[in-house]
Backbone as a chain_set.jsonl record, in Angstrom:
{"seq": "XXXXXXXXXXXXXXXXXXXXXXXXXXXXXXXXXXXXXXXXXXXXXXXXXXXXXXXXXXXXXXXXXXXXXXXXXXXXXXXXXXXXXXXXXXXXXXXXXXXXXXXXXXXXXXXXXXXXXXXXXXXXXXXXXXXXXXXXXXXXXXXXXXXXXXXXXXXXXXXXXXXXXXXXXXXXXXXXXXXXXXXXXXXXXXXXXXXXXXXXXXXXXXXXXXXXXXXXXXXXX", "coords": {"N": [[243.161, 198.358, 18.523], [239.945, 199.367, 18.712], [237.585, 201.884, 18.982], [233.958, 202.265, 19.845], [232.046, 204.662, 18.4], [229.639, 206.947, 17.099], [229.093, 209.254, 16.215], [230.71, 211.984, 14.499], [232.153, 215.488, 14.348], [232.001, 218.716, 13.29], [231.188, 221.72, 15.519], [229.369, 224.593, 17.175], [229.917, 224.792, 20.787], [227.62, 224.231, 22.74], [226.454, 224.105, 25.833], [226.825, 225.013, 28.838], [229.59, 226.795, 30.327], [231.519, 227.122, 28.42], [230.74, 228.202, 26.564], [229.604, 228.581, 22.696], [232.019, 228.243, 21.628], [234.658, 227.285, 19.271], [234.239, 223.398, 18.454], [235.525, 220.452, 17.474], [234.061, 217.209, 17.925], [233.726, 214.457, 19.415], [231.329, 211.889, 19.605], [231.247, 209.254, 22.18], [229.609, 205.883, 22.065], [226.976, 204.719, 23.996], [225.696, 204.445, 27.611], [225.759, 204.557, 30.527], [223.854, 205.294, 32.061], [219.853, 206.261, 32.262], [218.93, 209.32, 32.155], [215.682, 210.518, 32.061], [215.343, 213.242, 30.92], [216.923, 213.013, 29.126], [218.546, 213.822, 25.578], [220.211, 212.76, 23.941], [219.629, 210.154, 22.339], [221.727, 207.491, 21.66], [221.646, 205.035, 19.024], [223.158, 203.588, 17.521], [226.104, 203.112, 16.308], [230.075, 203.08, 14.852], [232.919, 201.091, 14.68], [235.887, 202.483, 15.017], [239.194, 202.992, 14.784], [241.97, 204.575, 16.431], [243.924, 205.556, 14.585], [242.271, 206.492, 12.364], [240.736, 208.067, 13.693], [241.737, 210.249, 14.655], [242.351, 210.973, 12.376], [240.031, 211.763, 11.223], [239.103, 214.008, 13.048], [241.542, 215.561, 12.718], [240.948, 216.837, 9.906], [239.472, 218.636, 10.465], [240.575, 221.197, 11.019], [241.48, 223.97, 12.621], [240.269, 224.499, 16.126], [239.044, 225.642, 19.027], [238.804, 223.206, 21.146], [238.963, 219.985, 21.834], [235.806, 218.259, 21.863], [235.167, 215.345, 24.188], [232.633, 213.946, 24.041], [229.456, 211.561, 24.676], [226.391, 209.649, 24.751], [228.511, 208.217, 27.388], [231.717, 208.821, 27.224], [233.77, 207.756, 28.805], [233.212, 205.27, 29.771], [234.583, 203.352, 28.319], [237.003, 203.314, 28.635], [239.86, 202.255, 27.657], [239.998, 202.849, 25.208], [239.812, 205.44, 24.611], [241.627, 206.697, 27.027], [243.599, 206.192, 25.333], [243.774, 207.694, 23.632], [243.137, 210.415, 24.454], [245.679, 210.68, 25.409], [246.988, 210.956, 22.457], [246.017, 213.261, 21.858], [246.916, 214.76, 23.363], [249.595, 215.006, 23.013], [249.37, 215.831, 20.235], [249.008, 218.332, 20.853], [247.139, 219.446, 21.526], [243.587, 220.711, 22.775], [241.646, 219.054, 25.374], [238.398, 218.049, 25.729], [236.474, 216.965, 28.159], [233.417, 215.575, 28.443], [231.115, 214.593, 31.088], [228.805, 212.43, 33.124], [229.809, 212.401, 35.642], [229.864, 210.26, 36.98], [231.55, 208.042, 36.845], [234.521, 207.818, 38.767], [236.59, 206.612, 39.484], [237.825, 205.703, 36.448], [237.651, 208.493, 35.807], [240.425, 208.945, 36.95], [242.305, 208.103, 35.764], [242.761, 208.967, 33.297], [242.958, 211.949, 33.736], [245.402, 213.248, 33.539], [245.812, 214.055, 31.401], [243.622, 215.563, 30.192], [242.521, 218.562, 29.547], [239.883, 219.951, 30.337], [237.069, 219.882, 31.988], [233.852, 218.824, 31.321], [231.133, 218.418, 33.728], [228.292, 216.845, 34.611], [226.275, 216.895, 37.193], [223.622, 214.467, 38.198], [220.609, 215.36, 38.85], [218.153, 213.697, 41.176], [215.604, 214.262, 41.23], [215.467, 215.493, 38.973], [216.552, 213.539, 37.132], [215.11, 210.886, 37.247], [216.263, 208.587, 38.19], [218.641, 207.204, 40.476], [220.083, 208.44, 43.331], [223.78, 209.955, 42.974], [225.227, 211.196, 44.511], [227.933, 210.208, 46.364], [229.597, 209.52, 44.596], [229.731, 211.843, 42.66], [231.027, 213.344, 44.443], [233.547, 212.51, 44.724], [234.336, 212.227, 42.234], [234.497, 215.167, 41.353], [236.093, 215.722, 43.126], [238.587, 214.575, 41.888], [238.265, 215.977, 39.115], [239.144, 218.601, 39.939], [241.129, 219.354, 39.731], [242.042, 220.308, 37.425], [240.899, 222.081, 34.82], [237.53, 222.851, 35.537], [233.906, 222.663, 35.504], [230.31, 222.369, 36.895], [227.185, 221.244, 36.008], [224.108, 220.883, 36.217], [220.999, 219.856, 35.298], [217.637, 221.558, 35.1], [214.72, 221.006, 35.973], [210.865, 220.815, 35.743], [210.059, 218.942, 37.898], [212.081, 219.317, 39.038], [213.839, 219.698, 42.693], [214.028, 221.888, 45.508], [216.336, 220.437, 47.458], [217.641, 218.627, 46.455], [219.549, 220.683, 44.753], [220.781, 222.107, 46.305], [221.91, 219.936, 47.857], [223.772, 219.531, 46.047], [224.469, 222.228, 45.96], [226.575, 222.18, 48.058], [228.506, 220.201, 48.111], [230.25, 221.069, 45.665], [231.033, 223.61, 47.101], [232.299, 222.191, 49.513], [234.794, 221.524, 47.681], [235.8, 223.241, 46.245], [234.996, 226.626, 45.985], [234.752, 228.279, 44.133], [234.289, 227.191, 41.798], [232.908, 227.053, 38.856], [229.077, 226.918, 38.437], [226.36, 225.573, 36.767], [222.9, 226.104, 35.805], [220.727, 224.356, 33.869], [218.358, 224.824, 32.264], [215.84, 222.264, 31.164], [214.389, 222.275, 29.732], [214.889, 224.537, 26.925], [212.815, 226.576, 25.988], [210.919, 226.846, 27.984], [208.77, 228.807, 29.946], [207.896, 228.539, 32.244], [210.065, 227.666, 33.813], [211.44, 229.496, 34.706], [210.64, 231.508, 37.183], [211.415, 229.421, 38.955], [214.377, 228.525, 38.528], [215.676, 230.943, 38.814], [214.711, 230.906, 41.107], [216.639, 229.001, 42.517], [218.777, 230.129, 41.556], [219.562, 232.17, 43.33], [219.901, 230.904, 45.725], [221.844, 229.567, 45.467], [224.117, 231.338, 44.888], [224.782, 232.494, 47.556], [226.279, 230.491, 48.363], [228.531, 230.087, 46.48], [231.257, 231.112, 44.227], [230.69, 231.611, 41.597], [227.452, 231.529, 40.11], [225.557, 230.332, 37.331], [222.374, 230.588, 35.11], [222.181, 229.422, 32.421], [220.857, 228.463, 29.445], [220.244, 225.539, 26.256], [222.065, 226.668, 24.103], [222.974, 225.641, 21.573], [220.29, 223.987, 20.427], [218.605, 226.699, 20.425], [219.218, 228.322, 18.353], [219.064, 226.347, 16.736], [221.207, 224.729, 15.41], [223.56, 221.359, 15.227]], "CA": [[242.016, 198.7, 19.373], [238.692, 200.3, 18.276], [236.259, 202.559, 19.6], [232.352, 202.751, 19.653], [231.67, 206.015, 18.391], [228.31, 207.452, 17.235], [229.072, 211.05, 15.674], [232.074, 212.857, 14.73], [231.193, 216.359, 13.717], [232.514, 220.463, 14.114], [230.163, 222.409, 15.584], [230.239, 225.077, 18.582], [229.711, 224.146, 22.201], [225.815, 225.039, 23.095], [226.102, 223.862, 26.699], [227.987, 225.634, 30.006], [230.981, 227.562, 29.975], [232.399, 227.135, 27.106], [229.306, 228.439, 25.271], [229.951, 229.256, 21.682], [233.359, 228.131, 21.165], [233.987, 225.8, 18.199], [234.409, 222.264, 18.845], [235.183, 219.184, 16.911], [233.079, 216.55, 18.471], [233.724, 212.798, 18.958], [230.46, 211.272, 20.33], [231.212, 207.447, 22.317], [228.373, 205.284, 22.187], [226.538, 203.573, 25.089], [225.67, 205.302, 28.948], [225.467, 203.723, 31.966], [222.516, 206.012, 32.977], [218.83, 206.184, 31.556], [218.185, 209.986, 32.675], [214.652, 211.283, 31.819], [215.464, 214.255, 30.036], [217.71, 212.614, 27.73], [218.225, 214.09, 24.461], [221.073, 211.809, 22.771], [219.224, 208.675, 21.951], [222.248, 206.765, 20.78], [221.045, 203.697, 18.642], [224.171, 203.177, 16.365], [227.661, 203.132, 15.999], [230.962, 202.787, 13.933], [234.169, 200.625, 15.173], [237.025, 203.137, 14.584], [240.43, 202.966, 15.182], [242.317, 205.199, 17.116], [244.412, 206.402, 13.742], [241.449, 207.132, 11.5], [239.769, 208.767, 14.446], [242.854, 211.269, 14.927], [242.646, 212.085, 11.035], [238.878, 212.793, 10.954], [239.483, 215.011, 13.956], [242.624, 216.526, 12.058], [240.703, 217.422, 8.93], [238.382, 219.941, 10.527], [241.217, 222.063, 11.19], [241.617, 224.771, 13.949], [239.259, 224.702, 16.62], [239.305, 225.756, 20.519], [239.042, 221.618, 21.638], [238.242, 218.216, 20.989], [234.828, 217.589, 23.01], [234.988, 213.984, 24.018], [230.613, 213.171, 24.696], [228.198, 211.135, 24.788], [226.436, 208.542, 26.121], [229.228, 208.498, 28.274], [233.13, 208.786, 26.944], [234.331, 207.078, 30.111], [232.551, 203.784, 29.467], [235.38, 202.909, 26.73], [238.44, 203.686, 29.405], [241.134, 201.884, 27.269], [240.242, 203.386, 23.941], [239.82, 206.688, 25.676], [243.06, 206.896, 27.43], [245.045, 205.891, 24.237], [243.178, 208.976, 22.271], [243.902, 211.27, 24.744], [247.488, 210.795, 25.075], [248.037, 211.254, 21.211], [245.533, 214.486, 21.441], [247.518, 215.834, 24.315], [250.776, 214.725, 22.287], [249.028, 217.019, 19.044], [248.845, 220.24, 21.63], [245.144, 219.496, 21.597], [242.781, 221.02, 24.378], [240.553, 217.945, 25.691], [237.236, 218.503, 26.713], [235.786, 215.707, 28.592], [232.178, 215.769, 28.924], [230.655, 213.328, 31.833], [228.146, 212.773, 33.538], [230.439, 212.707, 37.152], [229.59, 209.016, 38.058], [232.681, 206.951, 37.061], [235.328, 208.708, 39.191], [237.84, 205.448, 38.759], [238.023, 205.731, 35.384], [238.446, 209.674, 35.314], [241.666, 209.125, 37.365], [243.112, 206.503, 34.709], [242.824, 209.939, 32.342], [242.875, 212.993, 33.947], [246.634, 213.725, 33.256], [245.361, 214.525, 29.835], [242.509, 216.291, 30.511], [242.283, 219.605, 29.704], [238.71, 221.0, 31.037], [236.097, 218.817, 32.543], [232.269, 219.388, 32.028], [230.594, 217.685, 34.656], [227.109, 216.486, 35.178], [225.5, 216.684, 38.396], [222.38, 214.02, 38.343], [219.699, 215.192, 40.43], [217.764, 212.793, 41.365], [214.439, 214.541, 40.742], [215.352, 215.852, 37.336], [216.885, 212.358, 36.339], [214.014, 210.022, 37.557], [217.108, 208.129, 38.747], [218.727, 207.057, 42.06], [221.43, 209.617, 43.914], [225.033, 209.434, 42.503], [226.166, 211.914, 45.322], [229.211, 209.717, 46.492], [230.237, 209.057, 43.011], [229.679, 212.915, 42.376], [232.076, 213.996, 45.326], [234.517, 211.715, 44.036], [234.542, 212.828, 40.878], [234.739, 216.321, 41.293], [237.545, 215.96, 43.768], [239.856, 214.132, 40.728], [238.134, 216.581, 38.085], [238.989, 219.781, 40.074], [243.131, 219.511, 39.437], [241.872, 220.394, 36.006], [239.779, 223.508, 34.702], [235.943, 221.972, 35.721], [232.709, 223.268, 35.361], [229.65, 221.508, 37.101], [226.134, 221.549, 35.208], [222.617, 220.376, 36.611], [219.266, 220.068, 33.944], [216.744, 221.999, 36.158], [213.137, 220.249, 35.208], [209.485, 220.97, 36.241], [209.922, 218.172, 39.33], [213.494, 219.543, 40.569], [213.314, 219.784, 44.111], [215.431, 222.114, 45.727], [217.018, 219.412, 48.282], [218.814, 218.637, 45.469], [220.013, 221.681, 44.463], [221.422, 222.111, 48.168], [222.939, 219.242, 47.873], [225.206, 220.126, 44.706], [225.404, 223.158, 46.625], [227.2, 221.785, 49.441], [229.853, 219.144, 47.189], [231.237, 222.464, 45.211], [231.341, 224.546, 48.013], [233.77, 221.773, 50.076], [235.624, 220.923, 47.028], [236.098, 224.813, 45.91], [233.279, 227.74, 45.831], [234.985, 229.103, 42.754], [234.117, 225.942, 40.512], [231.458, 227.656, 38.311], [227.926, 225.959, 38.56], [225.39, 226.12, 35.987], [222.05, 225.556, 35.777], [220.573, 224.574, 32.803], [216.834, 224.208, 32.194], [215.743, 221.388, 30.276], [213.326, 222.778, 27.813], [215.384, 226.047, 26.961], [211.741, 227.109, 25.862], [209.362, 227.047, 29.131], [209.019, 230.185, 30.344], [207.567, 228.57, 33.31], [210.812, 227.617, 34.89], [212.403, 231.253, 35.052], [210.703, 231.679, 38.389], [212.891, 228.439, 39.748], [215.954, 228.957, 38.109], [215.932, 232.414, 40.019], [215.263, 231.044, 43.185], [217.78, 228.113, 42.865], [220.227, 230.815, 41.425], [219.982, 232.953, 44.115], [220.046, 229.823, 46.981], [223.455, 229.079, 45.22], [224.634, 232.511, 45.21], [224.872, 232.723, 48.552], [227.659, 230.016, 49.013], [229.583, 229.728, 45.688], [231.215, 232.296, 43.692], [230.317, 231.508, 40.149], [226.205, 230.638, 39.632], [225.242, 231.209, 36.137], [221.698, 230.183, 34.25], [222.291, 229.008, 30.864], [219.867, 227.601, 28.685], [221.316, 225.275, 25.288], [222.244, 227.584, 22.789], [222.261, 224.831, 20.045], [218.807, 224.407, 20.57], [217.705, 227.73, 20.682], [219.654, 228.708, 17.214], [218.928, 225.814, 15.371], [222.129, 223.89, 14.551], [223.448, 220.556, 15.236]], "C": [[241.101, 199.681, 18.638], [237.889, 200.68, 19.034], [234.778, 202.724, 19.132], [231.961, 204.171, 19.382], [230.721, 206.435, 17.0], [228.347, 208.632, 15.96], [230.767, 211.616, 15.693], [231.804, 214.358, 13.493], [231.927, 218.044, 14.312], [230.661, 221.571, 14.091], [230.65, 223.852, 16.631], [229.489, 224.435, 19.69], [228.334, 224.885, 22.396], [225.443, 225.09, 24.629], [227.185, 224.628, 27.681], [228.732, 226.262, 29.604], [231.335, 227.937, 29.189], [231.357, 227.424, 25.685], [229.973, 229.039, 24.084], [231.321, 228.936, 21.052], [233.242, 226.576, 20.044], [235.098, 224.872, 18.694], [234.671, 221.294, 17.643], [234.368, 218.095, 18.194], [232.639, 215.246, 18.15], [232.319, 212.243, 20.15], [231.055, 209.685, 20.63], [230.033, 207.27, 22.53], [228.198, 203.933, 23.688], [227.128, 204.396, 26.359], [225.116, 204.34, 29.439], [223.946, 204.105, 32.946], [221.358, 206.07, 31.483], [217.963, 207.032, 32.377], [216.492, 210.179, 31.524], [214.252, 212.268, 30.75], [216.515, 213.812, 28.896], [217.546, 213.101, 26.078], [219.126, 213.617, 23.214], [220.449, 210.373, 22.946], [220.131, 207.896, 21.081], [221.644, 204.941, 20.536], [222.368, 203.011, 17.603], [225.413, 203.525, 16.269], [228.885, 202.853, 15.282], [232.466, 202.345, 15.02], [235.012, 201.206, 14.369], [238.412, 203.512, 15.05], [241.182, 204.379, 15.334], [243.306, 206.188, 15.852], [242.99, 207.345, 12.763], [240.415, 208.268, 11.9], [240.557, 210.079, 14.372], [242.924, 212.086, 13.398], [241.429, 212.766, 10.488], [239.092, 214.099, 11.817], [240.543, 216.511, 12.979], [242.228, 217.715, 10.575], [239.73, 218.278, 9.491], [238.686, 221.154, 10.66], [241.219, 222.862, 12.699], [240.265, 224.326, 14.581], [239.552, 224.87, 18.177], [239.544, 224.535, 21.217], [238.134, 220.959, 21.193], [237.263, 218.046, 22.211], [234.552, 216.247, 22.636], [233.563, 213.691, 24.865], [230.328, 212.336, 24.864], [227.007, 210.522, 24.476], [227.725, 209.038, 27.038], [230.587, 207.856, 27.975], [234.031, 207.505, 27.858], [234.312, 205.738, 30.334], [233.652, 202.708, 28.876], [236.76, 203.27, 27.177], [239.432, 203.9, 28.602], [240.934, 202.497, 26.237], [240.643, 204.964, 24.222], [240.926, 207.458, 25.99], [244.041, 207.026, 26.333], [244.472, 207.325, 23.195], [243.605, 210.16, 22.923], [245.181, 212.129, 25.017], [247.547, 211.518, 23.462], [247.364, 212.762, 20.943], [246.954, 215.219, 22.036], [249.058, 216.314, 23.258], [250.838, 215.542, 21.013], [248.981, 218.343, 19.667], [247.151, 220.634, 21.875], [244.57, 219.773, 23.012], [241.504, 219.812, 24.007], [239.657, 218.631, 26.791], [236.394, 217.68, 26.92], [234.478, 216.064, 28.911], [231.536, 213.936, 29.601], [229.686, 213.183, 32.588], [228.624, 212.435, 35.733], [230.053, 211.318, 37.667], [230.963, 207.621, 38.252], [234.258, 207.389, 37.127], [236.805, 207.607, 38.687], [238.08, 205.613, 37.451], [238.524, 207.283, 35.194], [239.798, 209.647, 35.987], [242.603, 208.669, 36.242], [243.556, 207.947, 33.859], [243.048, 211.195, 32.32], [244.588, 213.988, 33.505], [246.622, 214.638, 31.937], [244.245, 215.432, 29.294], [242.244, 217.601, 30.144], [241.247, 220.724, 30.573], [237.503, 219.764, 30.958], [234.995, 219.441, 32.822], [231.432, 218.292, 32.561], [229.207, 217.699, 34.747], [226.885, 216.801, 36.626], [223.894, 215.89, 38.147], [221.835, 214.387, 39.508], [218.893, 214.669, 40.378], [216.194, 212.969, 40.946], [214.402, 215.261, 39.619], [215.482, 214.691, 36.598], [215.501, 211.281, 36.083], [214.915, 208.943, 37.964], [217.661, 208.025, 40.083], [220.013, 207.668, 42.594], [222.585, 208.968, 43.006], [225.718, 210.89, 43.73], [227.446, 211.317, 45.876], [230.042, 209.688, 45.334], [230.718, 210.903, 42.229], [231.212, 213.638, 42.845], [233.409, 213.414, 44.962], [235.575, 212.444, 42.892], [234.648, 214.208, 40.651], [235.984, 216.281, 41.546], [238.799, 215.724, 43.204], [240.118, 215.515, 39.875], [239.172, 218.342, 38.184], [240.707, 220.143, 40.024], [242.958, 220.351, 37.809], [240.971, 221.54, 35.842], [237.906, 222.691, 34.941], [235.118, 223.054, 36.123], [231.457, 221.976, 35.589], [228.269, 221.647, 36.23], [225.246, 220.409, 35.893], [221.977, 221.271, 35.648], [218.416, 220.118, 35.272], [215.175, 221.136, 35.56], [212.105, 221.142, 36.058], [209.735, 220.417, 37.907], [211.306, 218.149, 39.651], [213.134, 219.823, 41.552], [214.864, 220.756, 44.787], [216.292, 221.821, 46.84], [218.211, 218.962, 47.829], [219.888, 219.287, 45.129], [221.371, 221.984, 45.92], [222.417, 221.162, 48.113], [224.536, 219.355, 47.177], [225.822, 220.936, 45.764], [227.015, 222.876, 47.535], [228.611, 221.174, 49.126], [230.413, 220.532, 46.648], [231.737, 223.466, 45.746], [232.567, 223.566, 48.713], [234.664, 221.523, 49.106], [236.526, 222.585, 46.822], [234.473, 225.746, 45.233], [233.522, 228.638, 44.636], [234.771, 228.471, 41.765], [232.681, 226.444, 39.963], [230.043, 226.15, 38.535], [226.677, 226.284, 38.099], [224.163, 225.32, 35.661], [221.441, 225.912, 34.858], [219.177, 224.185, 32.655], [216.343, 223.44, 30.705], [215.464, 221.671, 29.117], [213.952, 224.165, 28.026], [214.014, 227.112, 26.468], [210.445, 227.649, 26.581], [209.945, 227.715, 30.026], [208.982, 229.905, 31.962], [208.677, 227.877, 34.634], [211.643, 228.898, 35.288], [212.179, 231.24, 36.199], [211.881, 230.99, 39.471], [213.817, 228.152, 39.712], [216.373, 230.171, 38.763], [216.002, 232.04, 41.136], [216.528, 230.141, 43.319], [219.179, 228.949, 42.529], [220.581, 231.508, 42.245], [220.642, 232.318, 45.254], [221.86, 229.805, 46.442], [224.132, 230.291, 45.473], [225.591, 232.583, 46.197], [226.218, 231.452, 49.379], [229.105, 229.946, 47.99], [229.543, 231.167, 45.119], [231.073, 232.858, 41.865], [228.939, 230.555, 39.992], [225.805, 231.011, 38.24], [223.472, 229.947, 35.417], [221.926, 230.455, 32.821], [221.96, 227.742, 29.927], [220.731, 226.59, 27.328], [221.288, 225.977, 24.342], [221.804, 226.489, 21.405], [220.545, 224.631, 19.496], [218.025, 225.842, 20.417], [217.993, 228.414, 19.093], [219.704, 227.402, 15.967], [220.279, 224.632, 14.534], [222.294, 222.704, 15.805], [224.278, 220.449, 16.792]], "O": [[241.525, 200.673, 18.045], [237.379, 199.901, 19.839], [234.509, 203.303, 18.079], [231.517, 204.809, 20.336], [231.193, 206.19, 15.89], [227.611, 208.676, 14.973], [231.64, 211.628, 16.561], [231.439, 214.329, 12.318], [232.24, 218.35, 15.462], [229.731, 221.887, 13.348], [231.817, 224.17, 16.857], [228.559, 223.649, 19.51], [228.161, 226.082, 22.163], [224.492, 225.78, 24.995], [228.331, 224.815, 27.271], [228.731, 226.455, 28.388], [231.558, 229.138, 29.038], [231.272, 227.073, 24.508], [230.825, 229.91, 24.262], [231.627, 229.424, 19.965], [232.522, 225.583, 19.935], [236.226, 225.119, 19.119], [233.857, 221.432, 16.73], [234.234, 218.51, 19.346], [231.829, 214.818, 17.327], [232.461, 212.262, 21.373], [231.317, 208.931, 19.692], [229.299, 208.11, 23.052], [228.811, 202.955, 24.116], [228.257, 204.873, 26.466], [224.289, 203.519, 29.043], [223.324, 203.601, 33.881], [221.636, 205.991, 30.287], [216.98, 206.673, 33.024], [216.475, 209.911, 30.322], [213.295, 212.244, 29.977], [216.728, 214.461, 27.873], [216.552, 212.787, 25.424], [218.98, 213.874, 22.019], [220.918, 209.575, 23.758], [219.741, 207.548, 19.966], [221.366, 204.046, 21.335], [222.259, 201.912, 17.058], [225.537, 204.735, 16.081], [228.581, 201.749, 14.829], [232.94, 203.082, 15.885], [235.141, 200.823, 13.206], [238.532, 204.497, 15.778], [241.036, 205.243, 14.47], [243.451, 207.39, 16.069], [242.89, 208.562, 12.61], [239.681, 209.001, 11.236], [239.912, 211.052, 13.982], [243.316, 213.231, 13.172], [241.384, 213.743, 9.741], [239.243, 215.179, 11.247], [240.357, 217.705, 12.744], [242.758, 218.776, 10.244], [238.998, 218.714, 8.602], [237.911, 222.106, 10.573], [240.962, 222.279, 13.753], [239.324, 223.892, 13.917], [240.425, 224.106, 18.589], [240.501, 224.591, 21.989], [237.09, 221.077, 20.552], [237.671, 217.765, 23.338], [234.054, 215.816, 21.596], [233.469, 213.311, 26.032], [231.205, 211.823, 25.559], [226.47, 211.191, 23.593], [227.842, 210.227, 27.335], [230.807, 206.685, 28.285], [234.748, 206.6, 27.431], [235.168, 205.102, 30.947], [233.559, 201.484, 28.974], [237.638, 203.515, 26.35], [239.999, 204.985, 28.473], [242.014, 203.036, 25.996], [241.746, 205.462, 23.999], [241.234, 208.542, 25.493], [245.043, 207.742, 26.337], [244.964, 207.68, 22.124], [244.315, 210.963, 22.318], [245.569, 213.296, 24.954], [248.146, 212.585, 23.329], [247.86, 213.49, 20.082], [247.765, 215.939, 21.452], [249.448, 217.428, 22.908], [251.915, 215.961, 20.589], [248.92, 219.371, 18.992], [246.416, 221.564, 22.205], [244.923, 219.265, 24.076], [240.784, 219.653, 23.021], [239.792, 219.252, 27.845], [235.509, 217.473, 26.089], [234.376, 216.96, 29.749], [231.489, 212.813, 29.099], [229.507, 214.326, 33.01], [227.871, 212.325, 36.701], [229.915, 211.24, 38.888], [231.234, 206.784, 39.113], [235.059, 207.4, 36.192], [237.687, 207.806, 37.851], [239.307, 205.711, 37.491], [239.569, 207.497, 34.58], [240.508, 210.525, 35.497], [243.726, 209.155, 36.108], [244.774, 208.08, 33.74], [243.316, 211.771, 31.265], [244.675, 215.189, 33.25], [247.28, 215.633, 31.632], [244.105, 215.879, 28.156], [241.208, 217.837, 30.766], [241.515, 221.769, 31.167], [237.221, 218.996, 30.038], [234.749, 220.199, 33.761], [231.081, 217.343, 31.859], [228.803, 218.828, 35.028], [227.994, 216.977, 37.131], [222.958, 216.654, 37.914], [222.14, 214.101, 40.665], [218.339, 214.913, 39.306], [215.573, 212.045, 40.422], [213.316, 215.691, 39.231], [214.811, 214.539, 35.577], [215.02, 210.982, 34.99], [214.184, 207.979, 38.193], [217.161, 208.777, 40.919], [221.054, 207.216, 42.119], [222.511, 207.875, 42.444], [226.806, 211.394, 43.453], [228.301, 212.202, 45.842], [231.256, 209.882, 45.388], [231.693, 211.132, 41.514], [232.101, 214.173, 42.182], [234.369, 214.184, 44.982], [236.716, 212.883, 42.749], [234.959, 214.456, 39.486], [236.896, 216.591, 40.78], [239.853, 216.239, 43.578], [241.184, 216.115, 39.738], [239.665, 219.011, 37.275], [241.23, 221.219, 40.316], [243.909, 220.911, 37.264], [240.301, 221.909, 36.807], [237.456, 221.947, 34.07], [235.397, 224.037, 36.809], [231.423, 220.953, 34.905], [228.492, 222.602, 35.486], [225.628, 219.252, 36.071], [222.085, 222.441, 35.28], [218.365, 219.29, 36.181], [215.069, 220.841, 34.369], [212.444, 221.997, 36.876], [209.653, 221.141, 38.899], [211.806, 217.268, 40.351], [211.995, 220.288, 41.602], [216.071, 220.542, 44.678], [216.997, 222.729, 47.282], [219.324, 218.869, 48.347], [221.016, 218.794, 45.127], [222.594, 221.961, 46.058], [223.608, 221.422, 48.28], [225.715, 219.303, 47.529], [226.902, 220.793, 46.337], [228.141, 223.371, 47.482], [229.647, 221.513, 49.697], [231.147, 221.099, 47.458], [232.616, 224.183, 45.267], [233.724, 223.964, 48.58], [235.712, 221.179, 49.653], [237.651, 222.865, 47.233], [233.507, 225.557, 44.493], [232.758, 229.508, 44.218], [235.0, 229.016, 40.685], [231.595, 226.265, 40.515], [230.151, 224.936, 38.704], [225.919, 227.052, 38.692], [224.218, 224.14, 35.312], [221.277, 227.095, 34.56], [218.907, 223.035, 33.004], [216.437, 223.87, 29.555], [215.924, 221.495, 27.989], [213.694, 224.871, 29.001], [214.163, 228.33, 26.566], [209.498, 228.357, 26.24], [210.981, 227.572, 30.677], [209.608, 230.545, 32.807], [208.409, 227.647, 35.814], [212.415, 228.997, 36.242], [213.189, 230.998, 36.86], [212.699, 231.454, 40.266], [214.383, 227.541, 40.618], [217.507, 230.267, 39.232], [216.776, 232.374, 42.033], [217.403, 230.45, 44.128], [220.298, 228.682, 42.966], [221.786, 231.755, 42.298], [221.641, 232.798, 45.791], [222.836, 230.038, 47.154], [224.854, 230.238, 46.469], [226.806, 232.692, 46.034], [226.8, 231.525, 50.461], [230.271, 229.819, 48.363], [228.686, 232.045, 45.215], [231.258, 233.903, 41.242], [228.979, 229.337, 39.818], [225.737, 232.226, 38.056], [223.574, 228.723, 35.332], [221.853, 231.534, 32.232], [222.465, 226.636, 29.734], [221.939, 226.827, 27.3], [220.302, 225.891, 23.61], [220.855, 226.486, 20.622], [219.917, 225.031, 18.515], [216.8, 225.872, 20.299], [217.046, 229.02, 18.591], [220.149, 227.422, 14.82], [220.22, 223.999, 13.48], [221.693, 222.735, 16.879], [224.418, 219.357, 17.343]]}, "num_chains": 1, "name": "protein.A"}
């Protein structure tokens, strides 16, 4: 069996939580979604087998975890599953990055899981159509596991949206951090609405944090 995968690469983590920590970093190729703000334009890929994948990984040496990205990891179940087993089986911390819509499939895997960074599509940042069932879903598997949710704030977020998230992390657990990340880590002119949506959240969960992408802002890959 071979996998579609895009990028394999050590870097550190630029996005949520786990800001700053170094990563190896297996990109799968091909997403089910066609948000807006998109900034992985995968166009190309390499069929690589599940050993040769485990020994690029191996040669980068130490690192905090294996982030499995993007497009969307999840897409590629069976290869997926069989990679995580032999990480888990190396003592490896897995760090699934998803965008929270294909909850069936994170069950198939979650055993293996280490820490789950989650998407939230909102519907007026994506230019896309709700995934709130699919969301609630998918949290409710993810949250056996260390999880962290993440919404891309835009110009035309609405905060209906925002509310909404609110509402899914608060019944699932109000301690599941929830970070809002503004698209362009450069325009000044969303500070105002990242404040108000940070404060709106505040007020029901107990971890809101704004955090822009570090990679972006320092320049590396």
């Amino acid at each position: 069996m071979t996998g579609k995968i895009s990028e394999i690469f050590k870097s550190i983590q630029g996005e949520g939580v786990y800001q700053g920590k170094s990563q190896a970093f297996v990109r799968f190729f091909g997403c089910n979604l066609e948000c807006r703000f998109c900034d992985t334009k995968l166009s190309f890929f390499q069929e690589v087998t599940l050993k040769d994948l485990l020994s690029q990984i191996s040669s980068f040496g130490r690192c905090h975890s294996i982030a499995l990205t993007g497009g969307e990891p999840l897409l590629q179940i069976d290869f997926l599953r069989d990679l995580v087993k032999k990480l888990k089986q190396e003592g490896r911390v897995t760090y699934l990055e998803s965008n929270g819509t294909l909850p069936n499939n994170l069950a198939k895997i979650i055993e293996c899981v280490d820490i789950v960074a989650m998407d939230f599509k909102l519907p007026t940042s994506t230019g896309q159509k709700s995934f709130w069932v699919e969301h609630r879903e998918f949290l409710e598997i993810a949250k056996a596991k260390k999880v962290f949710v993440k919404a891309v704030i835009g110009k035309d977020t609405q905060i209906e949206d925002v509310k909404t998230s609110i509402s899914i992390i608060k019944e699932k657990d109000k301690a599941i951090p929830f970070v809002l990340q503004p698209e362009n880590p450069f325009e000044e002119e969303l500070e105002n609405k990242l404040n108000n949506f940070r404060e709106i959240a505040q007020r029901a969960l107990a971890d809101v944090r704004i955090i822009p992408q570090l990679h972006k802002k320092i320049g590396i890959r």
